[in-house]
N, C-alpha and C positions, 0 to 999 in steps of 0.2 A: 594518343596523349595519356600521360598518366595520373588515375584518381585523385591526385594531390598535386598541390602548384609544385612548382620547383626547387623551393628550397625545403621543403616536406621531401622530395623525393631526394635530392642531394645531401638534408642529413641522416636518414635514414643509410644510404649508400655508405657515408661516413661510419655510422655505429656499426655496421654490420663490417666496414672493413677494422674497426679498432678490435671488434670482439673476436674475429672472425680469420684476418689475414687473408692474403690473398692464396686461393683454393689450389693446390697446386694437380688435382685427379680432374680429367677432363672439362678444363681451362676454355671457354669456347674463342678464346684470343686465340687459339693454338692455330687456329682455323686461319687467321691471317698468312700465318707462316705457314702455312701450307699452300695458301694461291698466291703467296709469294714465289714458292719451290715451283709452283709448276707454270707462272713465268718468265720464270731463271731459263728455265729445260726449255720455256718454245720460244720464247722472244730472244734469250740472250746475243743471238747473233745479228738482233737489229741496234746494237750498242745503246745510245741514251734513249734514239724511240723506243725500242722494246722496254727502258724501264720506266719511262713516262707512262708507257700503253698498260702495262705491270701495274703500276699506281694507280689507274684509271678503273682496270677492272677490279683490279683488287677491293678498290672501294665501293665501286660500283657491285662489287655482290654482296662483301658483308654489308654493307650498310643499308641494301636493300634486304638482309636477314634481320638484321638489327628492326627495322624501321618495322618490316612485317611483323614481328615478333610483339613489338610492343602495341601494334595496333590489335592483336588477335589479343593479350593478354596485357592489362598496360600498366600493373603491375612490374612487368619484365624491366620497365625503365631503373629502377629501383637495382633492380640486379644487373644490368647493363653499367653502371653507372660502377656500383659496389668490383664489378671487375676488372673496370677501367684506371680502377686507384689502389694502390699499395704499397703505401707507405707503412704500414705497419708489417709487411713481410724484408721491406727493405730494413727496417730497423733489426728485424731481427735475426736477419742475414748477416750486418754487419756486426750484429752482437756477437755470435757467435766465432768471427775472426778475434773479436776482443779476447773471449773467454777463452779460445786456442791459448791465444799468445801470452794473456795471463798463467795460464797453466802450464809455460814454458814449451809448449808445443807448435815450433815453429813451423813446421811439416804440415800438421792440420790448417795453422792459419792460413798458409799457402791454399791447400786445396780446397777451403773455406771462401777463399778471397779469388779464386778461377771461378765459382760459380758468380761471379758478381764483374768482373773485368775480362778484357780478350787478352791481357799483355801477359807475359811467362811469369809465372809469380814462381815454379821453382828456381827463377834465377835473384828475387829480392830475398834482401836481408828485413832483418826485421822492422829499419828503419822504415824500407819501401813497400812492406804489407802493410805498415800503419798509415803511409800515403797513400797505401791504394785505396783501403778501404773508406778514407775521410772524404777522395777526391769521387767516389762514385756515391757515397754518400751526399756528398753536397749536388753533385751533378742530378743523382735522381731523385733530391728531392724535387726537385722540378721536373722532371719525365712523368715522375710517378704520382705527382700528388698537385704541383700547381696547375702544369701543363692543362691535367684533366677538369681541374676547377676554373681554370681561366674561359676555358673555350666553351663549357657548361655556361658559366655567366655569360657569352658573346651571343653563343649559338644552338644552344641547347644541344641534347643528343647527338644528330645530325653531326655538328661543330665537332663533340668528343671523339665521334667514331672517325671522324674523317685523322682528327691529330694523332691518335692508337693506329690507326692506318700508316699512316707515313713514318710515324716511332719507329714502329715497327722492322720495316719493310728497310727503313733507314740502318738500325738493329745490324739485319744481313746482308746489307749490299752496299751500302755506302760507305766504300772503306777508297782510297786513292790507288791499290794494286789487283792487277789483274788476277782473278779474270772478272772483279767487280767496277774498276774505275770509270767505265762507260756507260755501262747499266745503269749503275747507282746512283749516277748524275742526279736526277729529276729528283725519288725519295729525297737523296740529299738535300738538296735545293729547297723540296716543301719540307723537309723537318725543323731546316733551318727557320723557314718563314715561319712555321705556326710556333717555334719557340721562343722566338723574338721576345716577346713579350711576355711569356711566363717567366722567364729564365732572368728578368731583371727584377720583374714581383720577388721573387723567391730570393733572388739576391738585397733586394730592400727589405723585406721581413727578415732575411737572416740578423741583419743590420739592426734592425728593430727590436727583434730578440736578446741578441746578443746581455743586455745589462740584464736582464733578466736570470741568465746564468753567471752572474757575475762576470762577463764578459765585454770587449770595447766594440762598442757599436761605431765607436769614429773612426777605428782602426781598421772594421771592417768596411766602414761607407770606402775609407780613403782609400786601401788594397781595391777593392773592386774595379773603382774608379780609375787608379794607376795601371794595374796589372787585368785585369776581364779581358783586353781586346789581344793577349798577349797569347791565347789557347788558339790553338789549330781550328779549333771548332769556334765560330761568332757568339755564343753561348755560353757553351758549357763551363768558360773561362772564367765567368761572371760570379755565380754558385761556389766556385772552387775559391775564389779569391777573399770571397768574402767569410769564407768559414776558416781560410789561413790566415785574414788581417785581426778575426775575433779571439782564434788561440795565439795568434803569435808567431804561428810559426810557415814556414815555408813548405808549399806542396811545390806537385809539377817535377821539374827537371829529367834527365834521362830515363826512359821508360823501356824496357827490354821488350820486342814484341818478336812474333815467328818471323819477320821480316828483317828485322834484326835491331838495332839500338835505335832509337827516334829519340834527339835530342830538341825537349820542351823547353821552353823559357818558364824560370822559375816562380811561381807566383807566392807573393807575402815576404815579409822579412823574419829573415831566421834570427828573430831575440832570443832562440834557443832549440834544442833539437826536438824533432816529434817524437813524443811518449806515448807508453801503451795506453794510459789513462784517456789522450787525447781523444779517442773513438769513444769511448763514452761520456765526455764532455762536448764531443762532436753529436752525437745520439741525440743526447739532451738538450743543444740548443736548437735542432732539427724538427723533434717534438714542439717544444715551445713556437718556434712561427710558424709551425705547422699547424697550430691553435689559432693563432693569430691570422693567417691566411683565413683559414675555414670559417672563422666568425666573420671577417670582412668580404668572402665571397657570397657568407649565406645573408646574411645584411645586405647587401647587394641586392639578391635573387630578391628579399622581401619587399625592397622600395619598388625594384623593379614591378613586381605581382601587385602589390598594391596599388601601381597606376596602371594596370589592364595590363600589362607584358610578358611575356615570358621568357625573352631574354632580351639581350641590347640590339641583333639583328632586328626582330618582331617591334622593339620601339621606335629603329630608325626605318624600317618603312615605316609603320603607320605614320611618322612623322612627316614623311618624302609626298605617301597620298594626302597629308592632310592640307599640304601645301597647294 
């Protein structure tokens, strides 16, 4: 357990990931993807068992690292936590495709916006690096930042390490073409499940935000609401929609990938065409519920701690035995 209740340990994670970013030299996440790779190589040819069995151990060793790690030093939770979330690396990933394209370097934004997307970005126009970068933008502010605060306030540690588990894991195999579409199944399955519910938080704080940046938060409740169920993914459509009904304009539609054109449904109505400006009024209203999430998660951790808890798991048993 670590020296301080929860939301001690959760803001502290938070400052260190505003000041700090997330560390890109010996990442101990990396460690995922790697006993992910290696059961790609032995299970792959048991199709969806071997990726369920994949997920199973996967979790089962990091999380027994994780777990040991913080009981030998329990401080580590603190840093567990802080690697878990990166939203401030994702901002400033996306910046950088901004300041590409502002600098009329379309070329850079391109190779800017592949480290953040799988689809061919030397085949978008400038139009479609500026979608690409809003749409993984909205998408991971929930991967990277609610996701991890949700599942902290449910389930503490345990909770986050198991959702970075399946992210992940989802990441490189969960894709519909071979030689992943069999594998991938399960990941799949559980990334969907544990982002059920972040993925609408983060779409209702976008919404929320939104007038903050002088933005329509009704425009974003309404898109979401109309257009979320219309993404390939049960999720990701949610985040996308609501940050195209708060600027206005329409993401999604034909997306170039190595497999070749994957035609999306369009999500938001185009009252005008995406600008370069958009990514950093996209930045900025991401920031702001990104504030707004954090105070309502860490308010959360506190009511919680304050009646003996430490997360929503630990209050609904003690609840269950108290019956």
């Amino acid at each position: 357990m670590s020296p301080w209740p929860p939301p001690a340990s959760l803001a502290l994670a938070l400052i260190l990931d505003r000041l700090l970013g997330d560390p890109s030299f010996l990442h101990p996440v990396r460690f995922i993807g790697f006993l992910g790779n290696q059961g790609f190589r032995l299970f792959r040819r048991l199709g969806r068992a071997g990726g369920g069995l994949t997920l199973f151990l996967t979790f089962g060793i990091f999380g027994s690292l994780v777990g040991l790690s913080v009981r030998v030093v329990p401080f580590l939770e603190v840093l567990w936590l802080f690697y878990f979330v990166a939203l401030t690396s994702l901002e400033r990933e996306v910046r950088a495709v901004y300041r590409a394209l502002s600098d009329g370097d379309l070329s850079l934004a391109r190779r800017r916006l592949s480290f953040l997307v799988s689809r061919r970005t030397e085949l978008l126009p400038e139009e479609g690096v500026v979608r690409g970068a809003l749409e993984t933008l909205s998408e991971n502010f929930n991967d990277a930042f609610c996701g991890p605060l949700f599942w902290y306030l449910v389930g503490g540690l345990p909770a986050v390490t198991l959702y970075k588990v399946a992210e992940i894991l989802d990441s490189m195999f969960g894709y519909r073409h071979e030689p992943y579409r069999a594998f991938g199944f399960f990941p799949a399955r559980a990334d969907d499940f544990l982002n059920f519910f972040p993925a609408r938080l983060a779409t209702l704080f976008l919404a929320l935000a939104a007038p903050l940046c002088g933005l329509s938060a009704k425009r974003a409740f309404g898109t979401a609401l109309r257009d979320g169920s219309k993404h390939p993914s049960p999720n990701s459509g949610w985040p996308q929609a609501a940050l195209a009904g708060a600027l206005g304009v329409a993401l999604g539609g034909p997306i170039p990938y190595r497999q070749g054109l994957e035609a999306r449904a369009w999500l938001g109505d185009p009252l005008r065409g995406v600008k370069i400006h958009d990514i950093k009024r996209g930045v900025r209203l991401v920031r702001a519920a990104a504030l707004m999430v954090g105070l309502f998660i860490l308010l959360s951790e506190v009511l919680l701690w304050r009646s003996g808890y430490r997360n929503l798991i630990h209050a609904t048993m003690k609840g269950l035995l108290a019956i």
